[in-house]
C-alpha positions, -999 to +999 in steps of 0.1 A: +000+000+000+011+036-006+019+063+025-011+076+019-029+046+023-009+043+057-022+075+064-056+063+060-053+036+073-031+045+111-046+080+114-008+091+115+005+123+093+027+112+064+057+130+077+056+109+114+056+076+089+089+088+068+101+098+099+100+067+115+116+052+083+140+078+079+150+064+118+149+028+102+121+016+125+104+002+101+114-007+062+095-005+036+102-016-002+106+005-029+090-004-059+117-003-085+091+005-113+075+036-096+101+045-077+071+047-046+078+028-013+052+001-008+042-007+028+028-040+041+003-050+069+029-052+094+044-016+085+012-007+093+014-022+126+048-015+129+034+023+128+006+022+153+027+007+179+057+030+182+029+058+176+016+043+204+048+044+225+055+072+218+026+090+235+035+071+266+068+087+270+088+060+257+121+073+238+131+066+206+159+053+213+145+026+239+114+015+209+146+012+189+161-014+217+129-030+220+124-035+183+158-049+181+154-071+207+177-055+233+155-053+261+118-062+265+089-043+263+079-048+299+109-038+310+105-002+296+071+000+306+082-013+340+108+016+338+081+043+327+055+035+346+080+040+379+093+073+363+055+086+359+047+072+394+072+096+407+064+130+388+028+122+398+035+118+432+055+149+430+029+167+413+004+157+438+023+168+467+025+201+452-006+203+445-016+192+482+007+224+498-010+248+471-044+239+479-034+237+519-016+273+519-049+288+498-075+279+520-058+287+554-053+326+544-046+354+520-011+343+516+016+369+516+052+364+510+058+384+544+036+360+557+052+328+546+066+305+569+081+273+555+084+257+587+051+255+591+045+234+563+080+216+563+089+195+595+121+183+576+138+206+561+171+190+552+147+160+537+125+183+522+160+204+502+170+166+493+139+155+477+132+184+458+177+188+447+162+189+410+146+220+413+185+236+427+199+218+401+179+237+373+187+271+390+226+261+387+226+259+353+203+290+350+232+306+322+215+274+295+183+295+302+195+329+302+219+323+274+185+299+253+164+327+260+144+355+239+162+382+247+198+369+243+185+357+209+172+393+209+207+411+212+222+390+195+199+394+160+198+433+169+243+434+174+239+411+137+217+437+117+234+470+132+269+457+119+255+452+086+234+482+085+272+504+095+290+482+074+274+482+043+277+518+032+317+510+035+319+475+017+333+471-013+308+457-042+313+420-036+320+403-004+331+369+005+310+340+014+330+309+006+368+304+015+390+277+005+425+272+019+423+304+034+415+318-004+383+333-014+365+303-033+331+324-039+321+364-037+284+378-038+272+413-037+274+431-009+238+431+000+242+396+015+253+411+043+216+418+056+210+378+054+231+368+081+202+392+107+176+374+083+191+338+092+192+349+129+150+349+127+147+319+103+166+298+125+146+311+157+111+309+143+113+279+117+143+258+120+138+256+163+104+235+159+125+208+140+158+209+162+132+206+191+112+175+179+149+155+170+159+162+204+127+157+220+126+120+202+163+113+219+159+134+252+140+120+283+138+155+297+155+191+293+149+188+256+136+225+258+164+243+276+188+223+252+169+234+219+168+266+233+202+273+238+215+256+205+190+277+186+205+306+199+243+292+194+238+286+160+229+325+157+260+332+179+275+318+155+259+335+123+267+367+141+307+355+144+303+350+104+292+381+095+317+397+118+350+378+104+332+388+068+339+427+079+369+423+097+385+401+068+368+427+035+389+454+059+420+435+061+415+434+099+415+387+100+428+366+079+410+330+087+381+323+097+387+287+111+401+307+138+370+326+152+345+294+146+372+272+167+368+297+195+330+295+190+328+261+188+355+256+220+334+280+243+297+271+236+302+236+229+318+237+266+291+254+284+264+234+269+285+203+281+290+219+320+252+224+317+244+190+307+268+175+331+254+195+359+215+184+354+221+143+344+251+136+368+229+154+394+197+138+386+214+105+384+225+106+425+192+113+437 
């Protein structure tokens, strides 16, 4: 049957089906005089099931194990059902001290007093060390947020709005060997602000759902803050473009190396600080 039989027939979009075949999970034939892919019955199957799994949580990379026979499905669901026992009983005790402070008084912040709803404090720090561990790594969130994306799209269009008027006619987009391989007209210059907003607006949805198909959690804070890293990055392109038209830098391995060195090392302190944290409790 074709994809859009599959469609049909699962209920599942088109682009969730090549995307699970594009992640070889399931492998249909392509039919060499068409050049269409043909699905069978137990594609079809194939489909609903990790569909299924995936709106219980369930990464893609443990359907991959279980598909491949690595670990069993009632393992994983073993596994998930005692990671969802936990955020609801979290979510319920929360839930429990909202409701509780709410109905005793008009609560103030002068009027607070933890104690009185905490007998265990040290316990209470311990249990809840996720929430501490978030606010350690809040540069991922300041650095992933709006308005560093912000400044850093505004510093991006005001260089190329004072550097135009003093660029020569072409400027360099492509080097080879530390040679000019490619020029365009100078105009291009405004791209690299216009690339700042593509990236932000249309290219984040798809970096998010990748890592949201490999990451358990934090899959927000991390697309975040390589969204805005990759317009760090734009902005570092652009400048080395100004600074080399002007004779002021020569390669421009140089200033990526640096960028790739500093963020790449931050986002790895970040990580390190949330997993190896989580994993101890």
């Amino acid at each position: 049957m074709t994809i859009k039989e599959v469609e049909e027939k699962t209920g599942i979009v088109r682009s969730s089906v090549r995307f699970y075949e594009k992640e070889k999970l399931i492998h249909p034939v392509r039919n060499n005089r068409n050049g269409y892919r043909e699905y069978t019955e137990e594609d079809v199957q194939n489909i609903k099931k990790i569909a299924y799994l995936r709106t219980l949580g369930i990464s893609l990379e443990n359907i991959h194990r279980i598909i491949d026979h690595e670990v069993s499905l009632q393992v994983v669901l073993e596994r998930q059902a005692d990671a969802l026992e936990s955020q609801i009983a979290d979510l319920e005790k929360y839930h429990y001290i909202c409701k509780k402070m709410l109905t005793e008084k008009e609560m103030t912040y002068e009027d607070l007093e933890v104690e009185a709803y905490v007998t265990e404090l040290e316990d209470y720090w311990k249990n809840n060390s996720k929430v501490f561990r978030m606010d350690s790594v809040g540069f991922l969130y300041l650095w992933g947020g709006l308005l560093a994306w912000g400044g850093i799209t505004a510093v991006c269009f005001l260089l190329a709005l004072l550097a135009y008027p003093n660029l020569p006619s072409q400027v360099p987009i492509q080097w080879n060997n530390g040679e000019i391989s490619r020029q365009i007209g100078k105009a291009f210059i405004f791209v690299y602000p216009a690339a700042c907003i593509i990236i932000r607006f249309f290219l984040r949805q798809f970096i998010w759902r990748w890592l949201t198909l490999r990451l358990f959690c934090f899959s927000d804070t991390i697309c975040d803050y390589v969204t805005n890293c990759l317009c760090f990055v734009i902005l570092s392109v652009e400048a080395f473009t100004i600074f080399y038209v002007n004779g002021m830098m020569q390669n421009v391995t140089t200033i990526l190396t640096a960028d790739a060195v500093v963020l790449v090392g931050v986002l790895l302190i970040g990580w390190y600080k949330l997993t190896v944290g989580q994993a101890r409790d």
